[in-house]
N, C-alpha and C positions, 0 to 999 in steps of 0.2 A: 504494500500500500504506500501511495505520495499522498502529499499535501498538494492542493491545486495551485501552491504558487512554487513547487517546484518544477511544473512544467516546462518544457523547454522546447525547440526545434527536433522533431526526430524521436520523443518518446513515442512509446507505442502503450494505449491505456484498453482497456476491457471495461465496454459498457453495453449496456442491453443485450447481452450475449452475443457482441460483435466485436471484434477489434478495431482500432483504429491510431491512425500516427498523425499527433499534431504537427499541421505544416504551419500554422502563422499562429502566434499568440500575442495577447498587449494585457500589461500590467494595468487598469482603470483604478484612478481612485477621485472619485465622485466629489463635488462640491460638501453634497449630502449624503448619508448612508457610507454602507462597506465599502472596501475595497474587495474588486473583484478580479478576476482571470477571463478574458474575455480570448477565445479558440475557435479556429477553422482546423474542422476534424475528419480526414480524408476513412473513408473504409478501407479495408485493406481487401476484399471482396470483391467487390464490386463500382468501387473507384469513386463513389457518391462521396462530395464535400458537402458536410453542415457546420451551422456556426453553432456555438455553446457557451453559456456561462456559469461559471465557475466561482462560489462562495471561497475568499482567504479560508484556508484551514478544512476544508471539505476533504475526505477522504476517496483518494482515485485507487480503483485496481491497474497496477500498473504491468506489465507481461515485458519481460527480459527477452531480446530478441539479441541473432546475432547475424553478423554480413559476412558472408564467405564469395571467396571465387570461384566461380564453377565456369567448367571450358563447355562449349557447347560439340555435340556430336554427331546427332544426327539427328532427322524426323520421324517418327513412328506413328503413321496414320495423323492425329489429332495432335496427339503427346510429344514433346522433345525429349531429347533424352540428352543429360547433362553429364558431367565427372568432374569430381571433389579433386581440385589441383592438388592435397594435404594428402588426403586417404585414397586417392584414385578409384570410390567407389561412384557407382553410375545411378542416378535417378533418374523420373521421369517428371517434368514440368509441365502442366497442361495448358492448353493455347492462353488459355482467357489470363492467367496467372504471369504471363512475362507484358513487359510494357515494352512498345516499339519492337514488337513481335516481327513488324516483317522488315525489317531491314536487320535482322540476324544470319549473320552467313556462318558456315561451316569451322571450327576452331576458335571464331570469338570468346572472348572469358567475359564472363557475365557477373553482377553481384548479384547472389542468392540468399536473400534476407528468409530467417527463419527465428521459431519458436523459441526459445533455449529449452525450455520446461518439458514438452509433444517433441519435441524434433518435426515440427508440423514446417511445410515449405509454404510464407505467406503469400512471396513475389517472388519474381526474376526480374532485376531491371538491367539494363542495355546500359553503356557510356551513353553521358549527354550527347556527343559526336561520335560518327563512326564514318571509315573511308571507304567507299565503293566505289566500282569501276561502272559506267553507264553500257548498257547492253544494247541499247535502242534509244535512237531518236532522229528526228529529220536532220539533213545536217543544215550548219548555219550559214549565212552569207556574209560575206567581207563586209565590213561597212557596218554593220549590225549590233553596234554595243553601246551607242549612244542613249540609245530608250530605254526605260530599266522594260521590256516584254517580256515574258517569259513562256517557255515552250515545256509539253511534256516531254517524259524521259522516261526509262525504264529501265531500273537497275541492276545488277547481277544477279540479287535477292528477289525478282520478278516482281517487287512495288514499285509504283511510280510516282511520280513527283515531277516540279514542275525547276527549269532549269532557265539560267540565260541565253537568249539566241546564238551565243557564240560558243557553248560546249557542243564537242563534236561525239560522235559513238568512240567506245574505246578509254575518255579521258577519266580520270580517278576526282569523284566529289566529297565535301565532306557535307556531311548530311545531320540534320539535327534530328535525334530519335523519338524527341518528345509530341514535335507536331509534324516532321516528315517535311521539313522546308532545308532548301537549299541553303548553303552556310558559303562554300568559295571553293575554287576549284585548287586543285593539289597538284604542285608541282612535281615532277618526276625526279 
C-alpha cells in the first residue's frame, strides 16, 4: 500500500480490479479545503485514460512491476513469441498486449513490463523510434521538397505511413512507434 501523494510518473496502482500506470499527476492545494492528488490513469488493458482524485493520505494498492528486455522472434498465428535476453527462455505476447505492434521486425529487443508478484506479462512496448527500410512507394520527383506533401509508403514490417515526396523505395526511415509518423530519413 502508498499514500496518494507518493504517487509519481510510472507507478503502476490496482483499482476496481484493474490495473493501471499513472502517466500525468499534479500536487493541488486549494485556496479552501484539502490538499489533493489530482491523476491521469492509463489501463494497462485496454489502453483507456481516466482522470482521478486523490485525498493527501488515502491509501493506494500499489502492484510492483518490472521492465525487462525481450528480443522478439517470431509470429505465431495471432501471438508473438518473444526471448528473455537474461534466461533465454521464450514467451508468447498476444497482439493486442504490444504497443506499435506493427512496425516490429524480426530480432528487435523490446521492453516487456511485467507483474513482479503473477509473473503476469502486462505490455510489450516498442522504442519510441525504430529504423526501417521503405518497401514500397511511388518514387519522387526532383524538385519536390519544397512543400512539406507527403506520400504513402510501405515499410518492410508491411504498415504504412505517410513519407516526404522525396524518399525513394529502398531508403532506411526512422519512424515514430507511438502514432506511426515519419520522424527523418537515415543516412547510410
Amino acid at each position: 500500500m502508498i499514500n496518494a501523494q507518493d504517487i509519481k510518473m510510472g507507478t503502476c496502482i490496482k483499482m476496481d480490479n484493474a490495473l493501471y500506470f499513472v502517466i500525468d499527476f499534479l500536487h493541488v492545494k486549494p485556496g479552501k479545503g484539502n490538499t489533493f492528488m489530482r491523476t491521469k490513469l492509463k489501463n494497462v488493458v485496454d489502453g483507456r485514460v481516466l482522470e482521478r482524485r486523490f485525498n493527501i493520505g488515502e491509501k493506494l494498492e500499489d502492484v510492483r512491476v518490472e521492465h525487462r528486455p525481450y528480443q522478439y522472434l517470431y509470429k505465431e498465428g495471432d501471438d508473438f513469441i518473444f526471448m528473455n535476453n537474461e534466461t533465454f527462455e521464450q514467451v508468447t505476447i498476444a497482439h493486442d498486449l504490444i504497443t506499435g505492434v506493427d512496425f516490429l521486425k524480426e530480432g528487435m529487443i523490446v521492453d516487456v513490463v511485467s507483474d513482479a508478484t503473477s509473473e503476469t506479462i502486462l505490455y510489450a512496448e516498442l522504442p519510441t523510434k525504430v529504423e526501417l527500410k521503405i518497401q514500397y512507394t511511388e518514387p519522387g520527383l526532383k524538385g519536390d521538397t519544397a512543400t512539406n506533401t507527403l506520400k504513402p509508403a510501405t515499410l518492410e514490417t508491411g504498415a504504412e505511413i505517410r513519407v516526404p515526396l522525396f524518399i525513394n523505395e529502398g531508403e532506411t526511415v526512422r519512424v515514430d512507434t507511438r502514432d506511426g509518423s515519419y520522424v527523418e530519413r537515415v543516412k547510410a
